[in-house]
C-alpha positions as CSV (number, residue, x, y, z in Angstrom):
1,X,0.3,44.3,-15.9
2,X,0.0,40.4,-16.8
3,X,2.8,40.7,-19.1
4,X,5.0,41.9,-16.5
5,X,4.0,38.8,-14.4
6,X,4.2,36.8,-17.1
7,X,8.0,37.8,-17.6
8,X,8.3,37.8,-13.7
9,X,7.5,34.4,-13.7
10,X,9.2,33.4,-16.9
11,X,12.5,35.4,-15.2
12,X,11.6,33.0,-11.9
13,X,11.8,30.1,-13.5
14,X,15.0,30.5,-15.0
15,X,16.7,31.9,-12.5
16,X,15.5,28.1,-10.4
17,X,16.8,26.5,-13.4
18,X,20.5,28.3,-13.3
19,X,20.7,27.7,-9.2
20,X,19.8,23.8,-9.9
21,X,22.1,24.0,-12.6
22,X,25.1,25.4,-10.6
23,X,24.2,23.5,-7.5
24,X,24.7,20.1,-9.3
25,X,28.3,21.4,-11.0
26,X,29.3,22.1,-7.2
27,X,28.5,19.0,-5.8
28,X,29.8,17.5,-8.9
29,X,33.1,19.0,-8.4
30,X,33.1,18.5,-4.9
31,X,32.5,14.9,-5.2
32,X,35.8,14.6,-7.5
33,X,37.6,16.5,-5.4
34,X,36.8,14.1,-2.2
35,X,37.2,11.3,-4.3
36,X,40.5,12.2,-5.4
37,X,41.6,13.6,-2.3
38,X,40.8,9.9,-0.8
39,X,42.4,8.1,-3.7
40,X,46.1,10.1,-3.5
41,X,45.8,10.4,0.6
42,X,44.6,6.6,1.3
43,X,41.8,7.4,3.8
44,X,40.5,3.8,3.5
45,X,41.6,0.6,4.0
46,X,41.2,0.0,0.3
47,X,42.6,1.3,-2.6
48,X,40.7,3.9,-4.3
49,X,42.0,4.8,-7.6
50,X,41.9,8.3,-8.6
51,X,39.4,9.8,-11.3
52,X,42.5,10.1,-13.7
53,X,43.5,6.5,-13.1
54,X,39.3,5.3,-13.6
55,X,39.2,7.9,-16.9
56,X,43.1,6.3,-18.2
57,X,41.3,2.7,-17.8
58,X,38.8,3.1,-19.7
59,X,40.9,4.6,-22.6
60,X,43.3,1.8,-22.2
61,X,40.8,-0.5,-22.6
62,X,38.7,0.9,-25.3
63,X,35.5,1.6,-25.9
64,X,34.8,-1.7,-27.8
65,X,35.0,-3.9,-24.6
66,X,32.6,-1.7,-22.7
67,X,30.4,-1.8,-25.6
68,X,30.3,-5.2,-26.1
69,X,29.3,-5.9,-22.2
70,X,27.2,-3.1,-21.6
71,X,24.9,-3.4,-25.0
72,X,24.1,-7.1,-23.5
73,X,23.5,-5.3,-19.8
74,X,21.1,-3.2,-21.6
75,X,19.6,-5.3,-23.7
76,X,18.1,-7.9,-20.8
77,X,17.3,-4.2,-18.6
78,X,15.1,-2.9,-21.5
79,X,13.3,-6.6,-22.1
80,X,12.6,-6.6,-18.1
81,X,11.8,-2.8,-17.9
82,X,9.1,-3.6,-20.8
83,X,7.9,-6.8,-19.1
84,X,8.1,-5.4,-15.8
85,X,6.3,-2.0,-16.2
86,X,3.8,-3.7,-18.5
87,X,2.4,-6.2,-15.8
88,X,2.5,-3.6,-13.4
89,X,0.1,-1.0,-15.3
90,X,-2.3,-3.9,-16.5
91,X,-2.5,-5.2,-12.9
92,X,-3.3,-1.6,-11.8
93,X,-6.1,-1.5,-14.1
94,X,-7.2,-4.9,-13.3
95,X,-7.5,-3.2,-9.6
96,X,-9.6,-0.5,-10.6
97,X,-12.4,-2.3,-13.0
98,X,-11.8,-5.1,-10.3
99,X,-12.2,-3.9,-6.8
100,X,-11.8,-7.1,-4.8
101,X,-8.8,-8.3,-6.0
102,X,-6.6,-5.0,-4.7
103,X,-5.4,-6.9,-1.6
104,X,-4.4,-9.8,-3.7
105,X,-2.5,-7.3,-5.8
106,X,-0.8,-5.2,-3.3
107,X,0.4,-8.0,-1.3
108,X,1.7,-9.0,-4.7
109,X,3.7,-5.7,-5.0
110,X,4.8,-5.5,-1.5
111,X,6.0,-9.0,-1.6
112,X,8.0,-8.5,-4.8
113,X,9.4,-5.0,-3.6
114,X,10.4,-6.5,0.1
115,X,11.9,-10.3,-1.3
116,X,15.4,-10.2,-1.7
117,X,16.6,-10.2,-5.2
118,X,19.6,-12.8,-3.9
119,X,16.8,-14.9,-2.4
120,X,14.9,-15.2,-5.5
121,X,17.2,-15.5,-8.1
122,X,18.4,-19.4,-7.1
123,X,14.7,-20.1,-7.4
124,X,14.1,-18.2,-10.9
125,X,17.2,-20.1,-12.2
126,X,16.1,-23.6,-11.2
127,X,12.1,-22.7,-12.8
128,X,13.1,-21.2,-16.2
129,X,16.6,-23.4,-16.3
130,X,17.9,-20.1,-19.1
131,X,20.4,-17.1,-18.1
132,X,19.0,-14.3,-19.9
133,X,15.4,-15.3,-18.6
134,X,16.5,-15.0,-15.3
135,X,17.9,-12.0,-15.7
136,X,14.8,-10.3,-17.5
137,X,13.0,-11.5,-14.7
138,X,15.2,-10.0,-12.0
139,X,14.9,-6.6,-13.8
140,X,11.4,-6.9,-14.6
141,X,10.6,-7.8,-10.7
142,X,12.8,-4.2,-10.0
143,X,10.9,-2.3,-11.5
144,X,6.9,-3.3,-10.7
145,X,6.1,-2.3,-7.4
146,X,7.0,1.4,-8.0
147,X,5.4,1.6,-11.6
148,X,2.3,-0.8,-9.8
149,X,1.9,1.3,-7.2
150,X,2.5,4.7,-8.8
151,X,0.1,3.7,-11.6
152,X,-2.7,2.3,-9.4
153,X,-2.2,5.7,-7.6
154,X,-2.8,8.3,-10.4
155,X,-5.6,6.0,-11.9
156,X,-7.6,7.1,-8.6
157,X,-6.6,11.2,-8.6
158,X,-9.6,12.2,-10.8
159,X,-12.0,14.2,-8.9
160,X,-15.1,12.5,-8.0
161,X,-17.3,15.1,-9.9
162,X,-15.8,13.7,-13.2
163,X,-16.2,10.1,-12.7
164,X,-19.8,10.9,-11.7
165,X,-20.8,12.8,-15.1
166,X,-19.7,9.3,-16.5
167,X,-22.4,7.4,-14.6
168,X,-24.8,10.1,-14.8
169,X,-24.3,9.3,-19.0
170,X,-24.5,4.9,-18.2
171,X,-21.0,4.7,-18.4
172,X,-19.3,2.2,-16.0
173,X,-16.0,1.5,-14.7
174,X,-14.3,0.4,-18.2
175,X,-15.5,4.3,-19.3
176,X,-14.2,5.7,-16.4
177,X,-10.7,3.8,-16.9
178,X,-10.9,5.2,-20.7
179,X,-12.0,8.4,-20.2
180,X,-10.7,10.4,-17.4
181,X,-8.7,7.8,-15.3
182,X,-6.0,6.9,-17.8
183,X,-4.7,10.9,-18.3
184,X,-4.9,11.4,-14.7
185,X,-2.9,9.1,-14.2
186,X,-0.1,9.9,-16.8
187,X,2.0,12.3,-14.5
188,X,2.3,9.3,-12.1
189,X,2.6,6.6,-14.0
190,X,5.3,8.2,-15.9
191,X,7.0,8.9,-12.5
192,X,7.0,5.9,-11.5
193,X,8.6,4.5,-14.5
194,X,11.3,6.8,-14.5
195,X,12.4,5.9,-10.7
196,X,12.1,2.5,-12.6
197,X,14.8,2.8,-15.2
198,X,17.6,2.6,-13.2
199,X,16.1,0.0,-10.8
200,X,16.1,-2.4,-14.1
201,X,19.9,-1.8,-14.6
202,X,20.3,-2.7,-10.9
203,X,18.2,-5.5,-11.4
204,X,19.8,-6.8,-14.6
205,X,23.2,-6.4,-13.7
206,X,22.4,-8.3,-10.0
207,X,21.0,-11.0,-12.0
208,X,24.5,-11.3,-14.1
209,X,25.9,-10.9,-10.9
210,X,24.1,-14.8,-9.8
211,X,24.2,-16.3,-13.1
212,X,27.2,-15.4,-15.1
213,X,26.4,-15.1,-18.0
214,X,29.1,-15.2,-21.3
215,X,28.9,-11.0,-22.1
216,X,27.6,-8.2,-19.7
217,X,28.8,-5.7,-16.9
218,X,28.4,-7.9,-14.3
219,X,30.8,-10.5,-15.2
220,X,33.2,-7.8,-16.6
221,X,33.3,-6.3,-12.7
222,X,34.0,-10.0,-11.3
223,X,36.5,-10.5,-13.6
224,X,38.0,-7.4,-12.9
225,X,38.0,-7.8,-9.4
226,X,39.4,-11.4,-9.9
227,X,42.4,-10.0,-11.3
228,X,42.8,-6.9,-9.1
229,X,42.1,-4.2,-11.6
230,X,40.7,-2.0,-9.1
231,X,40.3,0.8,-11.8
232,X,38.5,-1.7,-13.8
233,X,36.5,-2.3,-11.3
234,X,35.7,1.3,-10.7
235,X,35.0,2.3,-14.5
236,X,32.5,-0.7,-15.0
237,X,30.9,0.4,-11.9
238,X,30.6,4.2,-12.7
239,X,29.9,3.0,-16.5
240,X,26.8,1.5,-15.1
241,X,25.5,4.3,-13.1
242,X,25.9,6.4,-16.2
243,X,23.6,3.7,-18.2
244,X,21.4,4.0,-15.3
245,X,21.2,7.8,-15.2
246,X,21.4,8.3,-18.9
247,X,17.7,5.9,-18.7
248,X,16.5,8.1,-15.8
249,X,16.8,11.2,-18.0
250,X,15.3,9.8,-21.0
251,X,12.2,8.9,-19.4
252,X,12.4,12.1,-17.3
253,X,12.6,14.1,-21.3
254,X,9.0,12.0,-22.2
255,X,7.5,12.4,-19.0
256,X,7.6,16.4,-19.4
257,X,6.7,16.6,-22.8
258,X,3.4,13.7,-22.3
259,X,2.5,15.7,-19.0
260,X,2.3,19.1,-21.1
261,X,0.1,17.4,-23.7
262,X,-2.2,15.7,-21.0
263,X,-2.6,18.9,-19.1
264,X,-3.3,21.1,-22.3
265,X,-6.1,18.0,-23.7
266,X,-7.6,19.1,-19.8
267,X,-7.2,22.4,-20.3
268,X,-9.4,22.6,-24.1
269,X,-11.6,19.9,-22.6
């Protein structure tokens, strides 16, 4: 009997997998097919190049030019993802063996998550006076109100009979944080980093956007669009929601397999 609802289950699964799997080819195809329906028909103002004519670009092009602007792209998005993620967790700790400063740190988040990126960036370049600073900074600023916030989240979803067994045994918050808080938390904190990859590629390719920087995918678009490559324009864009995706999917890959080993460690313990 429980190996037949094992395999029912098993059988369940996969058949959710397939149907998310085919879903996403359909909208995928469905998306092309608009897309190149409004590129040869002209519903827009604009021109909208075809997906042959984006895919033809890029092979005209070659692959060495969108190497050479992208690996600087992704370079400045990891430093700030790193930077950005990093001040986030610690300050989410800091709230927990810290109580009193949480409003301080929230308003902190929000006020990061609600400024403009546009608004800050004139200000970021006049205080560190250095392009790829800036630009860390604008990706690192992306990224920490959702890893803050999804961190400071999990690191209070233990139950309350667990934290009390520590104080029963004279541990005190710094045990609590070490002990049970800091697994709990994985499954969020690891979700709220992978929302966060792709922010940081926003991020860092808005800051190239402001400060123009010698190599990147931000001055490649403005370039492009200074000289009317539409395509161009097009393939560096799409290029750079790939980069984004293709860091949402990574992360996505670690969270699964760091959530399985933190739920069997709970499971033995």
């Amino acid at each position: 009997m429980a190996s037949a609802v094992v395999g029912r289950a098993s059988w369940v699964r996969t058949g959710v997998g397939t149907d998310r799997w085919f879903a996403g080819l359909v909208g995928v195809v469905a998306v092309l097919a608009l897309w190149s329906a409004a590129g040869v028909f002209e519903w827009f103002h604009g021109t909208i190049p075809t997906p042959w004519a984006v895919v033809q670009t890029i092979v005209d092009t070659g692959w060495s030019y969108y190497v050479e602007n992208f690996s600087a792209t992704i370079g400045l998005a990891l430093r700030g993802f790193f930077w950005g993620n990093l001040l986030a967790i610690l300050l989410a700790f800091l709230v927990i063996l810290i109580p009193p400063i949480e409003g301080l740190a929230t308003q902190l988040a929000i006020i990061s998550y609600c400024t403009p990126i546009i608004a800050v960036a004139p200000i970021i370049q006049v205080a560190f006076a250095q392009v790829q600073t800036m630009i860390i900074f604008l990706a690192a600023i992306s990224v920490f109100f959702t890893t803050m916030i999804g961190t400071l989240s999990g690191l209070r979803s233990p139950n309350r009979a667990s934290l009390d067994l520590i104080r029963v045994y004279g541990g005190g918050r710094m045990s609590q944080l070490r002990r049970v808080r800091v697994e709990a938390a994985l499954p969020n904190t690891l979700a709220a980093i992978k929302i966060a990859a792709p922010a940081a590629v926003l991020g860092a390719v808005l800051g190239e956007f402001l400060a123009m920087p010698d190599k990147g995918a931000g001055p490649a678009m403005i370039v492009a669009q200074q000289r009317g490559d539409i395509p161009q324009v097009w393939a560096i864009a799409l290029l750079c929601g790939a980069v984004a995706g293709i860091g949402y999917a990574i992360v996505a890959v670690v969270a699964r397999f760091a959530t399985r080993w933190a739920t069997g460690r709970e499971v033995l313990g």
